[in-house]
C-alpha positions in Angstrom: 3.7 -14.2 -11.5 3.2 -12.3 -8.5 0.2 -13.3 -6.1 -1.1 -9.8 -4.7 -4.1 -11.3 -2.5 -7.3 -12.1 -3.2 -9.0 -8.8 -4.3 -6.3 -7.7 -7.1 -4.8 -9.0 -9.4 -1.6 -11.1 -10.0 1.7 -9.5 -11.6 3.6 -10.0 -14.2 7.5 -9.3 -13.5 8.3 -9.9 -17.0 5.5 -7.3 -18.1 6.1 -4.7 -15.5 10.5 -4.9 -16.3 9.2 -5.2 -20.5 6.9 -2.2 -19.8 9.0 0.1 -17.2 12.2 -0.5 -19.0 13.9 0.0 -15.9 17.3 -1.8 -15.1 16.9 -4.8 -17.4 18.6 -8.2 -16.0 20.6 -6.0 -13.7 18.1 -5.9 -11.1 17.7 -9.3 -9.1 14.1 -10.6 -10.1 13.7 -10.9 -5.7 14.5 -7.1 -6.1 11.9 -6.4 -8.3 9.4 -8.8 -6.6 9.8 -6.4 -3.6 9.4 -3.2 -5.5 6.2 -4.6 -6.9 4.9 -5.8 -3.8 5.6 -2.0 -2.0 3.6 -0.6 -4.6 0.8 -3.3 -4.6 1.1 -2.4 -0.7 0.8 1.6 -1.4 -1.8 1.2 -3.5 -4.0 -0.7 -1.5 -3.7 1.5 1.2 -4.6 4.7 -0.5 -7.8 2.6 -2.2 -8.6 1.1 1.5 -11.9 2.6 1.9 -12.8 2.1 -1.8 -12.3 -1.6 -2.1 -14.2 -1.8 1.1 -16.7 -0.1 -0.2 -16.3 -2.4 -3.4 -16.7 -5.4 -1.8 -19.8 -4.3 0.4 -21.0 -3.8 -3.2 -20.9 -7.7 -4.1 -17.2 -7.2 -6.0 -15.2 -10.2 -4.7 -11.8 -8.8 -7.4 -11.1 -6.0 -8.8 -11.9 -8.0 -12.1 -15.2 -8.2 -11.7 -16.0 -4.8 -11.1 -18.1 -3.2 -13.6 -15.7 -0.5 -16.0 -15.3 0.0 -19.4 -12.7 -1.7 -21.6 -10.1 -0.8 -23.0 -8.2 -3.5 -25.2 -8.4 -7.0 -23.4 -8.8 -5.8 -19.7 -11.1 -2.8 -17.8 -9.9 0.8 -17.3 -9.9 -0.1 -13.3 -7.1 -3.2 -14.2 -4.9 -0.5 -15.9 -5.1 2.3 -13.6 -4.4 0.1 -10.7 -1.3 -1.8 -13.1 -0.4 1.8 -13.8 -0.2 2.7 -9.7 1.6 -0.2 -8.6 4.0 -0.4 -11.7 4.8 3.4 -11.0 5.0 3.2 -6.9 8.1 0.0 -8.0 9.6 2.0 -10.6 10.5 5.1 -8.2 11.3 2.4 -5.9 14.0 1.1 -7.8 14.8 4.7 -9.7 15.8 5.8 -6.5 17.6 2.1 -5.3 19.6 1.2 -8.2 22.0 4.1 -8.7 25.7 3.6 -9.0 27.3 4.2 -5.6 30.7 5.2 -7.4 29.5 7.7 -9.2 31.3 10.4 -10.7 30.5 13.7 -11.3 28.7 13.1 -14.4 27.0 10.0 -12.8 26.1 12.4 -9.5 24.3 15.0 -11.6 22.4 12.0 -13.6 21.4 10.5 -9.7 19.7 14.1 -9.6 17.9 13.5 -12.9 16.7 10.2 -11.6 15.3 12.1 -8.7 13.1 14.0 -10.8 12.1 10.6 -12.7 11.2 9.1 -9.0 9.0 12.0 -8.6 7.1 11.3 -11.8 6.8 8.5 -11.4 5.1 9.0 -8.3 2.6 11.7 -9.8 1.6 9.0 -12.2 0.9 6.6 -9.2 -1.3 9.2 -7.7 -3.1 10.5 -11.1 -3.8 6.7 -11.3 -5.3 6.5 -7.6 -7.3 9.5 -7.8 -8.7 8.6 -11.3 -9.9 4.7 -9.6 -11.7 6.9 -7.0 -13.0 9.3 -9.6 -11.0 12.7 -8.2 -9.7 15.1 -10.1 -6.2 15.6 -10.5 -6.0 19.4 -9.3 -7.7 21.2 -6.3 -8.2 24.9 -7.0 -9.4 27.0 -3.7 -11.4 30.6 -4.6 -9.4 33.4 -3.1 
């Protein structure tokens, strides 16, 4: 388990690696730790002002704040799971490539691009559905 503070939740390396299915053993478990603890970092800056706001409210953990459920834990626990799990996986997406690559293994580092940028999307559909934004911002021209 991973402590991440007082206000979030713990983490799970063995449910984030089972989950991600990203590098398998291959990746040190200190590795992963950091990647984690980045993403636990990124999150909680862009939700700054919101816990803030949470915890003026009387909400000492995420936990306890009031959200509906879905299966054994609150749509706020898995949207916040689902931001820091997908800040660490483009973390180590973009970390853990072969440095002898070939050809072949240059044009699949590209690909992995791409998957470190969805990734990140999903970290910020995540965030903005916590703070209740929509995804999209449309202008009138």
């Amino acid at each position: 388990m991973l402590a991440c503070g007082p206000f979030w939740p713990d983490l799970d390396l063995n449910h984030f690696r089972d989950s991600q299915r990203i590098g398998g053993t291959l990746i040190p478990e200190t590795r992963v730790a950091d990647a984690l603890m980045g993403g636990v970092i990124a999150v909680d800056r862009e939700l700054q002002l919101w816990r803030a706001k949470q915890e003026l409210a009387g909400f000492t953990t995420l936990a306890t704040i009031p959200s509906p459920a879905i299966g054994a834990e609150t749509r706020l626990m898995r949207l916040w799971r689902r931001a820091v799990f997908a800040y660490a996986t483009a973390d180590l997406v973009e970390t853990h490539r072969d440095v002898t690559a070939t050809g072949t293994g240059q044009a699949a580092g590209a690909e992995l691009d791409q998957r470190a940028e969805d990734h990140r999307r999903n970290a910020t559909h995540a965030i903005r559905d916590i703070l209740g934004k929509t995804r999209t911002t449309v202008d009138l021209i």
